[in-house]
C-alpha positions in Angstrom: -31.3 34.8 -26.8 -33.2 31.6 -27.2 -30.6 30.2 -28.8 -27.7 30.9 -26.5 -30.0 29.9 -23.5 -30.2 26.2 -25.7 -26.8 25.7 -26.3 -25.6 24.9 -22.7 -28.4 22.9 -22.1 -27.8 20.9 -25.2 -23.9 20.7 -23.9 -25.0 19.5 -20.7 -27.3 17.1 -22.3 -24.9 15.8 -24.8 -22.5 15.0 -21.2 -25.1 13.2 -19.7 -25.4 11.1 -22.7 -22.1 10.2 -22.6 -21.7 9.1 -19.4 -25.0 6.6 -19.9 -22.9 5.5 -22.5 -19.7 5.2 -20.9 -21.4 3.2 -17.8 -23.3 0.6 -20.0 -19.6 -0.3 -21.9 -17.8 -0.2 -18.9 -17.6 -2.6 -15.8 -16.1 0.1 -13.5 -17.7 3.6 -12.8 -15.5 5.3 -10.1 -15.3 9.0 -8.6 -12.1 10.4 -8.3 -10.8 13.8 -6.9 -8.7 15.9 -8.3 -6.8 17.7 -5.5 -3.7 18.7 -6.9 -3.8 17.7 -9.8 -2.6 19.5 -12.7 -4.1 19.8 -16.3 -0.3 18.4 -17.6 -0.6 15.4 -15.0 -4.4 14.8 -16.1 -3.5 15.0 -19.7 -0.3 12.2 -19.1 -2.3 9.7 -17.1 -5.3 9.6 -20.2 -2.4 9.4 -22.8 -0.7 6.7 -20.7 -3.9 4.7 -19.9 -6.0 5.4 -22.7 -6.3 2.1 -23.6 -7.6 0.9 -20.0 -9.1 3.9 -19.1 -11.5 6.7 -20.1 -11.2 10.0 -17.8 -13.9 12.6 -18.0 -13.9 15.9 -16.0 -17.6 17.2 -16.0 -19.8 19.5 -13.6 -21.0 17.6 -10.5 -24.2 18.2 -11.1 -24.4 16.9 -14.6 -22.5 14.0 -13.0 -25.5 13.3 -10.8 -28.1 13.6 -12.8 -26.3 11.2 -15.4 -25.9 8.3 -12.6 -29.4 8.9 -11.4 -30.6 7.9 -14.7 -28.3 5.2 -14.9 -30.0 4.0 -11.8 -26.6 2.9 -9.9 -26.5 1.4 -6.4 -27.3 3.4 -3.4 -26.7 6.3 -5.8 -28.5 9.0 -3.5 -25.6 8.1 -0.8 -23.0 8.1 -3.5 -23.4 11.3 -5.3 -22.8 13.3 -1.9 -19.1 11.8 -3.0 -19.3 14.5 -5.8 -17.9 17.8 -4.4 -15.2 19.7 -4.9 -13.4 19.3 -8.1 -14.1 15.6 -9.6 -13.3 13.2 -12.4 -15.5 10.3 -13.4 -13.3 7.3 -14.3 -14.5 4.3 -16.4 -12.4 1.2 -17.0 -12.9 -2.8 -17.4 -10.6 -3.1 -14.1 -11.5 -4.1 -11.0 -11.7 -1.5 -8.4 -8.4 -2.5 -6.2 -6.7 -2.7 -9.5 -7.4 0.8 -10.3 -7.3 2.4 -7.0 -3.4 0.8 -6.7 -2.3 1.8 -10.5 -3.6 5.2 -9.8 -1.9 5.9 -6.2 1.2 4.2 -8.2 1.5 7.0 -10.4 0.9 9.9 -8.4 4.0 12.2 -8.0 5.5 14.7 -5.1 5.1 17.9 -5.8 6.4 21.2 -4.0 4.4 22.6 -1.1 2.8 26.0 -1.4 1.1 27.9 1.4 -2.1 26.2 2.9 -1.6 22.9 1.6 -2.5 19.8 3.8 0.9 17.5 4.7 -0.2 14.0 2.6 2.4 12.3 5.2 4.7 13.4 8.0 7.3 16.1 7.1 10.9 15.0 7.9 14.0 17.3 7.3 16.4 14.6 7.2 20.3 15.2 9.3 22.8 16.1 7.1 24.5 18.5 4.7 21.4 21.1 3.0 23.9 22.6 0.9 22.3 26.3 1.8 24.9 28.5 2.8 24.6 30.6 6.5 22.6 33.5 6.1 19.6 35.1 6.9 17.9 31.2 5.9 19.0 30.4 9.4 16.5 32.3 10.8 13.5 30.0 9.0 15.6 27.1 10.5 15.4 28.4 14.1 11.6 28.9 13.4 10.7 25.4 12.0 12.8 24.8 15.9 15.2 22.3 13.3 18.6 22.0 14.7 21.6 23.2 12.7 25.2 23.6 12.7 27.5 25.4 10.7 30.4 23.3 9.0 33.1 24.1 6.4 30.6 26.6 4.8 27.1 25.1 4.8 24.5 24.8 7.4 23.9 21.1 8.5 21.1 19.8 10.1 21.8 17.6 13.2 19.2 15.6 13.3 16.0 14.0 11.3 13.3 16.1 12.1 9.3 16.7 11.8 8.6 19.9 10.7 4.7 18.9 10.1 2.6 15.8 10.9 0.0 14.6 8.4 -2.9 16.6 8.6 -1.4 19.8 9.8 -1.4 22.8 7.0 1.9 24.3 5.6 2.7 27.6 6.9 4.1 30.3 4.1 7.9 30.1 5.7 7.7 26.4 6.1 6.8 25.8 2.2 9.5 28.6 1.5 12.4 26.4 3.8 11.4 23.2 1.9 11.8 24.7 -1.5 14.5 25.9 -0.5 16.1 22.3 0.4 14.1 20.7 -2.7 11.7 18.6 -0.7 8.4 18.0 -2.3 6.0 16.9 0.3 2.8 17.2 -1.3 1.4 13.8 -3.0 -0.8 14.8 -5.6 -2.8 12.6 -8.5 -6.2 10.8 -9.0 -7.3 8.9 -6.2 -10.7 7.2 -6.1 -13.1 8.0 -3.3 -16.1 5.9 -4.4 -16.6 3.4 -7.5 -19.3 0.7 -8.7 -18.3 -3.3 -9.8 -20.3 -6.0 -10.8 -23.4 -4.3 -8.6 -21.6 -3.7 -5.7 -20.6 -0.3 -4.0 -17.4 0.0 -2.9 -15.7 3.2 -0.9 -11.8 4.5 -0.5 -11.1 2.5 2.9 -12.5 -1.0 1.3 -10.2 -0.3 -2.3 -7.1 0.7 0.4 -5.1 -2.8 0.9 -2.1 -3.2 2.6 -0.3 -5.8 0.0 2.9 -6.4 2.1 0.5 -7.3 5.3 -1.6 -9.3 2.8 1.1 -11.5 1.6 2.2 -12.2 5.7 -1.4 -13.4 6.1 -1.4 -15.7 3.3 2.3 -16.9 4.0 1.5 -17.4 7.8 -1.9 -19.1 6.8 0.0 -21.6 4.3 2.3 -22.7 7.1 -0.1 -23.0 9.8 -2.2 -25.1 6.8 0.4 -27.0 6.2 1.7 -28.0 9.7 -2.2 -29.2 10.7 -2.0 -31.2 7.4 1.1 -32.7 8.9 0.2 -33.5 12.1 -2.9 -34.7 10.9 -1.4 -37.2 8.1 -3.5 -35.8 5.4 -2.6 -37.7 2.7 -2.6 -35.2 -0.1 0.7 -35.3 -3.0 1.8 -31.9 -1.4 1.7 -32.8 1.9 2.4 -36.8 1.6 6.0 -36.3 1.4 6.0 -34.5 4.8 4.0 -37.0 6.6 6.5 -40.0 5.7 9.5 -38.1 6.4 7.5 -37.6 9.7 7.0 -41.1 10.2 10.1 -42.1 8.9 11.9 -39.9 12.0 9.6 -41.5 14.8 10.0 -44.9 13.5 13.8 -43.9 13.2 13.3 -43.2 17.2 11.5 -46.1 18.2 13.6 -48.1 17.1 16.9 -47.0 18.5 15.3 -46.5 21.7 14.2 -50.1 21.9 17.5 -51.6 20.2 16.1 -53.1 17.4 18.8 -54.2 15.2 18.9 -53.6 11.6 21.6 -52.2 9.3 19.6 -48.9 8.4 20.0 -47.9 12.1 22.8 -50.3 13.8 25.2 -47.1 13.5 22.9 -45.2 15.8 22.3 -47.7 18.2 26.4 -48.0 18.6 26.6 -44.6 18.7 23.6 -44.2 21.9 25.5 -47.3 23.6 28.7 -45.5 23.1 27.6 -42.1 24.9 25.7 -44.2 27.7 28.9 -46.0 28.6 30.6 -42.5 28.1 28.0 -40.9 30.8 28.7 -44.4 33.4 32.4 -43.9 33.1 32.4 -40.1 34.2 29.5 -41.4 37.0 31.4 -44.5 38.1 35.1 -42.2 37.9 33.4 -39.3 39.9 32.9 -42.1 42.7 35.4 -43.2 42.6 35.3 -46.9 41.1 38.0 -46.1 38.2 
């Protein structure tokens, strides 16, 4: 009896061990949850990443008591992150790195009954291929609108069936298996992780790259304009500024008909529209 009562404790000890181990070779410790995710999908994302990655599913209270003892930051707050079913993740890449490989690779799967809509649910317009039938019914439900043409039922218009947030009723997953839409994004996704001695949570790993890159484009123009303006005579911007002067010396001296052969064309060219604009004056009164 004494014996079996050991073994689990020497199991539990032995995990513990290894995640001391595993946060003293690593530079990233993150918390990941596991909703939706299959054993099949677990088992391809260690095969695919086992070279950045190590992926660990353990109970959450050996989790706990291992990063207690590894004396983390703000640990106390942290390990209320471990609920549910989690994974411990450990990896040399910086937190933003991981959290985007991981949401890369997550996949759609098909909706069963109860599961939380990830996103918006959209029946898109067009042909569904199902033919009329009882399957109507489940349209009329879901309030989608259909028509009926040369055999098939159509939908008329994109429509939300579900916003994000709202659970999936038992007909609704039915109808969307039934048109072969898989709503459901499922795969690792890191709620919490530690870098460098610093703490970081879902929303500060979540970056929008596409408004990123606006930021930095808009910022480099608005840099670059100033620099202009100012004539700050850096190689990028030095090019610029004489073009700039160039033009307003250009200006200057066609305004004030100063002759010279870079800019005699010009000047015969603004004579010639002035006398073109006193003809059409002097003709409208009259004096031609």
């Amino acid at each position: 009896m004494q014996v079996a009562l050991k073994r689990p404790r020497a199991k539990k000890e032995r995990f513990i061990q290894r995640i001391l181990s595993l946060t003293k070779n690593y530079k990233t410790i993150a918390i990941s949850k596991l909703y939706k995710v299959r054993a099949a999908q677990l088992m391809e994302l260690r095969r695919k990443f086992r070279k950045e990655m190590e992926v660990i599913v353990v109970k959450n209270k050996v989790a706990s008591i291992a990063f207690k003892q590894a004396n983390l930051s703000k640990v106390e707050d942290s390990i209320k992150e471990i609920k549910d079913q989690s994974a411990l993740i450990f990896t040399n890449m910086d937190p933003f790195k991981l959290y985007m490989l991981l949401e890369k690779n997550k996949v759609n799967l098909p909706a069963r009954p109860g599961d939380i809509a990830t996103e918006d649910i959209v029946i898109p317009a067009g042909n569904t291929g199902l033919a009329p039938g009882p399957v109507l019914s489940e349209f009329k439900e879901a309030k989608i609108p259909t028509r009926i043409d040369s055999g098939s039922i159509w939908v008329s218009r994109d429509t939300v069936v579900a916003n994000k947030g709202d659970p999936i009723s038992p007909k609704l997953a039915s109808l969307l298996s039934k048109l072969g839409i898989k709503p459901v994004r499922a795969g690792l996704s890191v709620s919490i992780a530690w870098y460098d001695g610093l703490i970081f949570y879902e929303k500060d790993m979540k970056l929008d790259i596409d408004e990123y890159k606006r930021l930095i484009r808009d910022a480099y123009i608005n840099a670059k304009t100033l620099a202009i303006e100012a004539s700050y005579p850096i190689k990028e911007i030095l090019p610029f500024i004489i073009m700039k002067y160039e033009t307003e010396a250009r200006y200057i001296a066609i305004a004030s008909g100063y002759l010279s052969k870079d800019i005699i064309a010009d000047i015969l060219a603004k004579c010639n529209n002035e006398a073109i604009v006193l003809y059409s004056i002097l003709r409208d009164k009259g004096y031609t």
